[in-house]
Steps between C-alpha positions, in 0.01 A plus 500: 500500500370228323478147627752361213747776554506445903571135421815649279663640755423289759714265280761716439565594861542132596734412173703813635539299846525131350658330752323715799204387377601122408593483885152636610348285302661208638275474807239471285640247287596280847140517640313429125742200465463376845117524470467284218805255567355372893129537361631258235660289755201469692276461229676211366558343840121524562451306138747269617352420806158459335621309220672212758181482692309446187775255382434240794149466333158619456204484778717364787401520851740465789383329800796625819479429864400863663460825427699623227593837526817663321773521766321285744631217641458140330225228717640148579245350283236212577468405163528084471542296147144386542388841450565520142283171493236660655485868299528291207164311618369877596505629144438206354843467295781306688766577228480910531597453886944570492662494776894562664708477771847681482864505612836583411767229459877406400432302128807344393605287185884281601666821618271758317260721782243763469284614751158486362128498623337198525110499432277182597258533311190304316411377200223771428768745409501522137156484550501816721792731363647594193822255562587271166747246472779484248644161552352211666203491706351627806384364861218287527230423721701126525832696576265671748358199692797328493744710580704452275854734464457621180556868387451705228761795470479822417737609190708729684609251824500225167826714276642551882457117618525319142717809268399348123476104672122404432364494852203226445554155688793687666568474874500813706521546896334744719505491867669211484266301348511365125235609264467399100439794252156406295484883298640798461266847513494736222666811581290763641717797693458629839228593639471784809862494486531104586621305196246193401767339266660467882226226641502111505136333543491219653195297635281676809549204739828466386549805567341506893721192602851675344401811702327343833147625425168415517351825338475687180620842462177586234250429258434627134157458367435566134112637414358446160446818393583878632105492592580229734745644726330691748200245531795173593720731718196547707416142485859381598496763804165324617624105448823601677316704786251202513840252565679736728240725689836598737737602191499853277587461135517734188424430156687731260430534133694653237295780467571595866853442471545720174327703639673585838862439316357775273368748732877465705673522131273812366565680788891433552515631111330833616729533807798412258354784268427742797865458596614575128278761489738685745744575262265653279378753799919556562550537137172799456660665823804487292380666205283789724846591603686513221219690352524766785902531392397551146200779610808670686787485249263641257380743633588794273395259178138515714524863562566586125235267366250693691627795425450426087160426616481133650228473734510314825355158363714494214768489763384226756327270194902553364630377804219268597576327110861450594408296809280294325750426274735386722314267645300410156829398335637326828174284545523388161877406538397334832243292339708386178745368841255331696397321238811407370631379835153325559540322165847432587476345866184299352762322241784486671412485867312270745255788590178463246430862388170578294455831371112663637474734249321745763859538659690690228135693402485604934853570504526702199132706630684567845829588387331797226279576810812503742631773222175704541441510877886558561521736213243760596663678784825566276277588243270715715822648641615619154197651406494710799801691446467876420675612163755742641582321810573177308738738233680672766538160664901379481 
């Protein structure tokens, strides 16, 4: 039997069962869809994540108290103001030294009160990250010295505090104490699920006498160039180990950072996939049994093609066709789905979803191959039978 006329009634046989073989294809379809819909998910959350590091700036180091480890504790840190003083003296360039010291607080405007954090911060900010402002003006290194209670809002806490009011000059409270509104941030999103259209900036040592502090939570130090960033974490690891011979501290770049976030987010997606990927091993057991029904309720159609002269593989490449089919036609359905709902949830949905076009291509390979590998023992099972067993078969 040729190849052609194999394929022929391979399709007939499953058009004579249409919705037997719409339901064993359905497995399929489930695990192909699945594949490509989390590997989407966690594709796009992995570009998310990457693309918020990147947003905070280019060629930042952060200078923490300990050792930073992912699900290790946080240190009580050591770090004093003077410290960003004397890094900036270390590399030679005072105004690439940022620094902050954090807490949540009750902000309030007459009756109007959010809950927002608070960030004391310095004047090397803008100078540091990738944070411009869309109305006024932001802290300086006189706000700074002098403590003055200034802040600059972020646009978010600004529409909650203010609504359409302009907020500049304006009075706001937090803790209890009276601050005046100098700018207003762009709007920039969230970033590792933390909105930063939710902070107020307000001077550093401002900031340490509002909370009772004496310390600084970290520093940001901006290198020159990409070049530069191994060579001055190195150098601010010495200058600080120099200062406190007693005290550990890490210096994490972005590089690291993107690159343990993406390590954690690659191999989530593959679990994610794995777990899809289920379905698909469900759906081919699926299909090898329906394929084992159809091998038994035609068995006298078997017995009388052999008997006109159909050899064994004409048989099992019949049967083996069919199965391929099945799960041919029900990966490509799955992958039409998974990419519609991926396209979908990425529009409509908070969950970022970016389409690796190696997920369809696997999914589709494994699905045809989950046709051949389940396939064969039906197949090989038809091809077996003898010619006057199968026609005396009822």
């Amino acid at each position: 039997m040729r190849l052609a006329e194999a394929f022929r009634v391979a399709l007939d046989a499953l058009r004579a069962n249409r919705l037997r073989s719409l339901l064993t294809m359905l497995g399929v379809i489930i695990g192909v869809g699945a594949v490509v819909v989390l590997v989407a998910i966690g594709s796009g959350a992995k570009q998310e994540v990457e693309a918020q590091v990147e947003g905070l700036g280019s060629n930042i180091i952060f200078v923490l108290p300990g050792s930073v480890e992912f699900g290790s504790a946080p240190s009580i840190s050591r770090l004093q103001l003077e410290d960003v003083e004397y890094l900036g003296r270390v590399i030679g360039n005072p105004e690439a030294v940022a620094t902050t010291v954090s807490s949540g607080e009750t902000v309030s405007v007459g009756s109007i009160e959010v809950f927002s954090t608070i960030a004391g911060t310095n004047e090397n900010i803008p100078n540091v990250f990738t944070r411009p402002v869309a109305r006024g003006e932001y802290l300086t290194s006189t706000d700074v010295d002098t403590r003055r209670r200034v802040a600059v809002l972020g646009s978010g806490v600004s529409d909650d505090l203010f609504g359409d009011i302009e907020p500049l000059g304006r009075q706001i409270t937090i803790a209890g104490v009276r601050f005046r509104v100098i700018g207003v941030f762009e709007e920039v999103g969230s970033a590792f699920g933390v909105s930063r259209d939710g902070e107020i900036h307000i001077p550093v040592t401002t900031a340490q006498q509002l909370f009772g502090v004496d310390r600084i939570d970290a520093l940001a130090v901006k290198a020159p160039t990409i070049d530069d960033v191994d060579p001055l974490r190195r150098e601010l690891l010495d200058a600080l180990a120099e200062k406190y011979p007693d005290e550990e501290f890490s210096a994490v770049t972005q590089s690291q950072i993107l690159g343990t976030l993406g390590d954690i987010l690659g191999l989530l997606t593959l679990v994610l996939a794995a777990i899809a990927a289920i379905s698909l091993l469900v759906g081919g057991v699926g299909v090898s049994n329906i394929m084992l029904v159809s091998v038994r309720e035609r068995t006298r159609e078997i017995g009388l093609r052999k008997a006109l002269g159909a050899r064994r593989r004409d048989i099992t490449v019949q049967f083996l066709i069919e199965a391929v089919l099945l799960t041919t036609v029900g990966g490509v359905i799955g992958m039409a789905i998974g990419i519609g709902v991926s396209l979908l949830a990425d529009a409509f949905s908070p969950l970022p979803a970016v389409i690796a076009w190696w997920s369809p291509v696997l999914a589709f390979t494994v699905s045809v191959a989950v046709g051949v590998f389940f396939g064969v023992i039906p197949a090989r099972r038809a091809g077996k039978l003898e010619p006057v067993e199968a026609l005396r078969s009822e």
